[in-house]
C-alpha positions as CSV (number, residue, x, y, z in Angstrom):
1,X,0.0,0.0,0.0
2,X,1.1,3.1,-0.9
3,X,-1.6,5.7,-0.3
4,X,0.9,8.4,1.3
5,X,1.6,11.7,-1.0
6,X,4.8,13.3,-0.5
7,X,4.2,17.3,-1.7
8,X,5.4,20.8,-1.3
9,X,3.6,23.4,1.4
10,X,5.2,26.4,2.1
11,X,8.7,25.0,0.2
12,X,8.6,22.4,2.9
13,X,8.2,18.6,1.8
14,X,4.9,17.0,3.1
15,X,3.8,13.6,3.6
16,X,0.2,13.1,4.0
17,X,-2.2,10.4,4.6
18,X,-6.0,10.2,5.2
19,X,-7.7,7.5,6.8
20,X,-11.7,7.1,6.8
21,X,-12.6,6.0,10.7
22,X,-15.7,4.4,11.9
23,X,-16.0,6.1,15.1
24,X,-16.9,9.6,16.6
25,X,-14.3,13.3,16.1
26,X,-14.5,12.9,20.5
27,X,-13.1,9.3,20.5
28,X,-10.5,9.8,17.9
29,X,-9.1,12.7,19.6
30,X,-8.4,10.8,22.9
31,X,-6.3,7.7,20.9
32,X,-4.0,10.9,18.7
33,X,-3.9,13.1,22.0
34,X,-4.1,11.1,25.4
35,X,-0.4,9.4,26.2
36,X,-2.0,6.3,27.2
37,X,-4.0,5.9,24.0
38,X,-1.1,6.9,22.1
39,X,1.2,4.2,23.0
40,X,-0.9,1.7,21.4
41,X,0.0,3.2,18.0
42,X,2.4,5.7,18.3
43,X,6.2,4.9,17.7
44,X,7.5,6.3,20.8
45,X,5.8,6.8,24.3
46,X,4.7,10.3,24.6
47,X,4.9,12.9,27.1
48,X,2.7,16.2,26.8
49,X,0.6,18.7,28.3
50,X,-2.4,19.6,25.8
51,X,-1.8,23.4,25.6
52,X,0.2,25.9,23.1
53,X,3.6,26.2,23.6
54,X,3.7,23.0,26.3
55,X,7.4,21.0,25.8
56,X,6.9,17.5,24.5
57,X,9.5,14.7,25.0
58,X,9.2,11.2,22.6
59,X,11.0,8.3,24.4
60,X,11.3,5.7,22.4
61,X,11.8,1.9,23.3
62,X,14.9,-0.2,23.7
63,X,14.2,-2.1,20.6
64,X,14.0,1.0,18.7
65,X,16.5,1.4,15.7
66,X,16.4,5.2,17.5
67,X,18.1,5.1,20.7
68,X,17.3,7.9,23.5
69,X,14.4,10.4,23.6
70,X,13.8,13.3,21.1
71,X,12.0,16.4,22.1
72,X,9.3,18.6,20.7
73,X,6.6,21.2,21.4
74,X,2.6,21.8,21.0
75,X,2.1,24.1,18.2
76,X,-1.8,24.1,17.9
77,X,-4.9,22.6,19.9
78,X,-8.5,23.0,19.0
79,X,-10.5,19.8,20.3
80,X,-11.6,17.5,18.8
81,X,-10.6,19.0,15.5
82,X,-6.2,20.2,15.3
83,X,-3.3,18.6,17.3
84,X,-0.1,20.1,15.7
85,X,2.9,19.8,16.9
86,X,6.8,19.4,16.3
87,X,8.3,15.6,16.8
88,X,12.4,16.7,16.9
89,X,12.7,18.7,13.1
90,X,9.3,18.0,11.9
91,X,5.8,18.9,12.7
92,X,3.2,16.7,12.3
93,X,-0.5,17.8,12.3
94,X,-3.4,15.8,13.1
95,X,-6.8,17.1,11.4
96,X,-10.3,15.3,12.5
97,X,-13.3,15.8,10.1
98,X,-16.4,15.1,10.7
99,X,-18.3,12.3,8.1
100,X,-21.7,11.0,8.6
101,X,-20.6,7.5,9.8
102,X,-17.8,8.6,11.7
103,X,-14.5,10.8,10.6
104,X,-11.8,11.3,8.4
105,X,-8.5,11.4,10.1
106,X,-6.0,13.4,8.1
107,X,-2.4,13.5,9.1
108,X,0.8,15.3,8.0
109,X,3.9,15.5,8.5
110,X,6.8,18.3,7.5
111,X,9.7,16.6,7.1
112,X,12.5,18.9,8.6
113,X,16.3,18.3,7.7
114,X,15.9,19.7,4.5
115,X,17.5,17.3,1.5
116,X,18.5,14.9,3.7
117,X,15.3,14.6,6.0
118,X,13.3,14.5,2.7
119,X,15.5,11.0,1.4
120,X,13.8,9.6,4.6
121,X,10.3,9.9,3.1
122,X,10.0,6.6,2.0
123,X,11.0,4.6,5.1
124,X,8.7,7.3,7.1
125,X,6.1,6.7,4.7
126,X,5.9,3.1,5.1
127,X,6.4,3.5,9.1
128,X,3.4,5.7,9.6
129,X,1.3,3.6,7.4
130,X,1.8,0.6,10.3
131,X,1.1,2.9,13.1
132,X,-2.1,4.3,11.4
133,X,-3.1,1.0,10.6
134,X,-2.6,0.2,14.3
135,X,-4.4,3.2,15.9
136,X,-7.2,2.3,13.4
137,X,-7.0,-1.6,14.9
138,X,-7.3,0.5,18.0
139,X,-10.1,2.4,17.6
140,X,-11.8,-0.7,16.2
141,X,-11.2,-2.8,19.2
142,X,-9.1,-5.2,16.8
143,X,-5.4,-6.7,16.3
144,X,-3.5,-5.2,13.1
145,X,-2.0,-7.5,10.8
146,X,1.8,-7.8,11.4
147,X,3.6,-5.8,9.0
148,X,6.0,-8.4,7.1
149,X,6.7,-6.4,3.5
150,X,8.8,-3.1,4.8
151,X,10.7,-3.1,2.2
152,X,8.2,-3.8,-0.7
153,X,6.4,-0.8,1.3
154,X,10.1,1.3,1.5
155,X,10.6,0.3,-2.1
156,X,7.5,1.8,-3.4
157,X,7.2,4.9,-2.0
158,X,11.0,5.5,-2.7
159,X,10.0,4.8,-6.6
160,X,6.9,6.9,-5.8
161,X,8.3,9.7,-4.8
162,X,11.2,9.7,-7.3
163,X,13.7,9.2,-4.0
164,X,15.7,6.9,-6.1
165,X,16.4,8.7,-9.1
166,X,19.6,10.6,-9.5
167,X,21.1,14.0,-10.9
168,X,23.2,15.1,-13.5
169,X,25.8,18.2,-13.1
170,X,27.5,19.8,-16.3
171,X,31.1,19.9,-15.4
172,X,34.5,20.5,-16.8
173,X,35.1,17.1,-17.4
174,X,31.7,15.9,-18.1
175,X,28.6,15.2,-16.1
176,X,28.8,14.3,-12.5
177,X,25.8,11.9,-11.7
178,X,25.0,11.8,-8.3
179,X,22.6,9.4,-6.1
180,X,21.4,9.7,-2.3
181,X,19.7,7.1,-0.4
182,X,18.4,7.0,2.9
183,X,19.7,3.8,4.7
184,X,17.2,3.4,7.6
185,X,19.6,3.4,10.4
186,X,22.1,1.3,9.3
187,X,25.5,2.6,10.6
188,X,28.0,2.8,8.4
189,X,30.3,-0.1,9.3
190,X,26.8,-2.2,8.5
191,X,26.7,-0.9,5.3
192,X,30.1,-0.9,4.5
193,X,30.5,-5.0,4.8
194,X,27.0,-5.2,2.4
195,X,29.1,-2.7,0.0
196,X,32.2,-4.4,0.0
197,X,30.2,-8.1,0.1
198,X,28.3,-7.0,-2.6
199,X,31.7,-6.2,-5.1
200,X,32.2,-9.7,-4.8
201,X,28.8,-10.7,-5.0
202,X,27.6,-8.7,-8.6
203,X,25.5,-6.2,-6.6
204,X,27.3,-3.1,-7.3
205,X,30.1,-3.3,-10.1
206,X,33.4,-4.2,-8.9
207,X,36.9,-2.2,-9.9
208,X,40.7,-0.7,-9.0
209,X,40.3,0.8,-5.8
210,X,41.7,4.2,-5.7
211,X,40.8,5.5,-2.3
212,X,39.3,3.5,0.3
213,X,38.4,4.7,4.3
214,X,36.6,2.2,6.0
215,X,33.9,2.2,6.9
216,X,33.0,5.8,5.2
217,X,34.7,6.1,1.8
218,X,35.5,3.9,-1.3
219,X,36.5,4.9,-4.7
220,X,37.1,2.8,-7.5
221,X,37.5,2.6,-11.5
222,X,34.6,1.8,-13.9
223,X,34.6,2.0,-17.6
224,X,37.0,4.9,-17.4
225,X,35.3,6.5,-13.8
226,X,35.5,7.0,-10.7
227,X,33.2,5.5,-8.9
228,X,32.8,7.6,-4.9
229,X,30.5,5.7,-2.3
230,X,30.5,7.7,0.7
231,X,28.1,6.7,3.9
232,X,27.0,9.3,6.1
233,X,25.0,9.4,9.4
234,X,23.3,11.9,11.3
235,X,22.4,11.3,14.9
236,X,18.6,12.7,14.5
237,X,17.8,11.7,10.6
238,X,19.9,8.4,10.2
239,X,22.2,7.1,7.9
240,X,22.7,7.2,4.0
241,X,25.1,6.6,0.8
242,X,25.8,9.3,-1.4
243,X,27.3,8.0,-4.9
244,X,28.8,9.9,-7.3
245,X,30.8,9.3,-10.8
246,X,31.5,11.7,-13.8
247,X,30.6,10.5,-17.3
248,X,30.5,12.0,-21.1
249,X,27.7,13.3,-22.1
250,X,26.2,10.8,-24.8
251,X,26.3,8.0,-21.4
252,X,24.8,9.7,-19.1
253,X,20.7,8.0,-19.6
254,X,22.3,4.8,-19.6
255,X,25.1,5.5,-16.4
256,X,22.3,6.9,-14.8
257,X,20.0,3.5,-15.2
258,X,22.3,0.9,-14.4
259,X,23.8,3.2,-11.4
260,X,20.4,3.7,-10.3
261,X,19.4,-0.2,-10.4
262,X,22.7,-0.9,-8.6
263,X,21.4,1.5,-5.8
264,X,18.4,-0.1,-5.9
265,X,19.9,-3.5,-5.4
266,X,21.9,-2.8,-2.8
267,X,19.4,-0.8,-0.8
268,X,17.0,-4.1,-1.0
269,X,20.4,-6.5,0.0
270,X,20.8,-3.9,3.1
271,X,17.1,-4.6,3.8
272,X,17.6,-8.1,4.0
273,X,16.4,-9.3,0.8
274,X,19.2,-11.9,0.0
275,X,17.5,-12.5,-3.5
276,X,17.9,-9.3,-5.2
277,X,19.2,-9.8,-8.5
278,X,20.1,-8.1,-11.6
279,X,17.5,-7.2,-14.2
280,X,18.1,-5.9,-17.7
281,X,14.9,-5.1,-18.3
282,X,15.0,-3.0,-15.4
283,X,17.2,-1.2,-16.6
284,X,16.1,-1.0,-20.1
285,X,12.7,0.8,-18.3
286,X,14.8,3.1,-16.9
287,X,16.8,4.4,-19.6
288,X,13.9,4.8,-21.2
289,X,12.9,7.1,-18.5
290,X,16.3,9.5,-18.3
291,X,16.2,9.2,-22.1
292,X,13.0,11.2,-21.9
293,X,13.8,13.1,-18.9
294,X,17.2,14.4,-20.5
295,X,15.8,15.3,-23.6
C-alpha cells in the first residue's frame, strides 16, 4: 500500500495520509492526544501537556533502531478538531473531520532536515502507514495485521516519490551523476560490509580501488570512472550513501539507469532481501525514463 503523498507546502516537503474512521471526532481525539492511548500506535511513548507552547519529549523503546528520547513542542490545539505539533525537526498535524458515519483522520507530516530529512520519506512513509493502521485496529477494538513487507512498502514509495532517481551536473570534465539514499539506520560499518560483500557478490560493479576509508569512503575505477561511495550518518535523521561518478555526455541516460538499479539493489540487500538480483529489463525501463527526462 502506498496511499501516502509526499508534496510541497510552504517549500517544505509534506507527507500526507488520510484514513476514513468508523468512530466519533470525540473518541479519535483521545487515541491521537491522550499518552496512554497513544502508546498503542504511536512509535514512541509520549509525554505532553495539551496546551500551546507546552514541551513534548518522545521516548522511544529499547528495541527502537532510535536510541534515546527526542523532544518537541505543542504548536496548535483546538478539540476535537487540530493537534499540531513538532516531533524533533518536523511537525506533524493531526486534522479530525467530521463524516456521517464517523470521521476522516488526516495526518501530516513536514519533514525537517531539509535534502537529507526529505531521502527519509520513504522509510517514514511506510512506518506511519503501520502505526495508522494500528491506531485504526485501535479504535476498532481489533489486532493489526503484522507488518511483514517493509521493504516492498520502502521500495514503493522511494520509486513513488522519485527518492531513487539521480542528478546530473554539467562539469569540466563531463557530467557528474550523483545518487542519495536513505539507509534506515544502518550505521556505516553495517553498510560498508553489504558494499564491500556486494563487489564480490555482482551487486554493485566491482573495480581498481583508488581510495578507500573504511567504513566511510570507497572509490574505484569503472569504464574509465570514478566511482565515490560515501556513507553518512546523522544522529537525529539516520544514515545514508551518497554515490557519485562523472561520465561523457552521450552516457549519461544509460550511467544513470544501471547506477540507479545498482542503488536499488543494494538498498534491498541492506534490507535483507538476499534474492535481489540483476535485471536488464530493469534497466532498459529506466533508460527509457532518463532518455526522456534528458531530452
Amino acid at each position: 500500500m502506498t496511499d501516502a503523498t509526499l508534496s510541497y507546502v510552504n517549500g517544505e516537503p509534506t507527507l500526507r495520509f488520510e484514513r476514513t474512521l468508523r468512530h466519533s471526532p470525540a473518541k479519535v481525539w483521545r487515541a491521537v492526544t491522550e499518552p496512554a492511548e497513544l502508546r498503542h500506535w504511536f512509535p514512541a511513548e509520549v509525554e505532553v501537556e495539551l496546551r500551546p507552547g507546552a514541551p513534548m519529549r518522545f521516548v522511544f523503546p529499547e528495541e527502537a533502531v532510535v536510541e534515546g528520547s527526542w523532544d518537541g513542542e505543542v504548536l496548535e490545539v483546538d478539540e476535537p478538531k487540530v493537534f499540531m505539533f513538532r516531533w524533533n525537526s518536523d511537525v506533524l498535524r493531526i486534522e479530525l473531520i467530521p463524516e456521517a458515519e464517523g470521521c476522516r483522520l488526516v495526518f501530516s507530516q513536514t519533514l525537517g532536515g531539509g535534502r537529507v530529512g526529505r531521502l527519509a520519506a520513504g522509510r517514514t512513509a511506510a512506518g506511519w502507514d503501520t502505526c495508522l493502521d494500528q491506531l485504526a485496529a485501535r479504535l476498532d477494538g481489533t489486532t493489526a495485521p503484522e507488518q511483514t513487507d517493509w521493504l516492498a512498502r520502502m521500495a514503493g514509495y522511494v520509486e513513488k516519490f522519485g527518492l531513487g532517481d539521480g542528478t546530473a551536473t554539467s562539469t569540466e570534465d563531463g557530467y557528474e551523476l550523483r545518487f542519495s539514499r536513505d539507509l534506515v539506520w544502518k550505521p556505516p560499518a553495517t553498510s560498508w560490509q553489504f558494499l564491500t560483500d556486494g563487489v564480490d557478490g555482482g551487486i554493485v560493479p566491482p573495480g581498481r580501488v583508488v581510495d578507500t576509508e573504511p567504513p566511510h569512503v570507497l572509490e574505484y575505477e569503472w569504464q574509465g570512472s570514478t566511482v565515490r561511495w560515501e556513507f553518512r550518518s546523522d544522529p537525529k535523521l539516520g544514515e545514508r550513501v551518497e554515490l557519485t561518478l562523472t561520465v561523457p555526455a552521450d552516457r549519461r541516460a544509460a550511467a544513470l539507469a544501471t547506477w540507479h538499479h545498482h542503488m536499488e539493489l543494494f538498498f534491498a540487500v541492506t534490507m535483507g532481501d538476499e534474492g535481489a538480483t540483476w535485471s536488464d529489463e530493469r534497466v532498459a525501463e529506466l533508460t527509457g525514463r532518463y532518455e526522456a527526462k534528458l531530452g
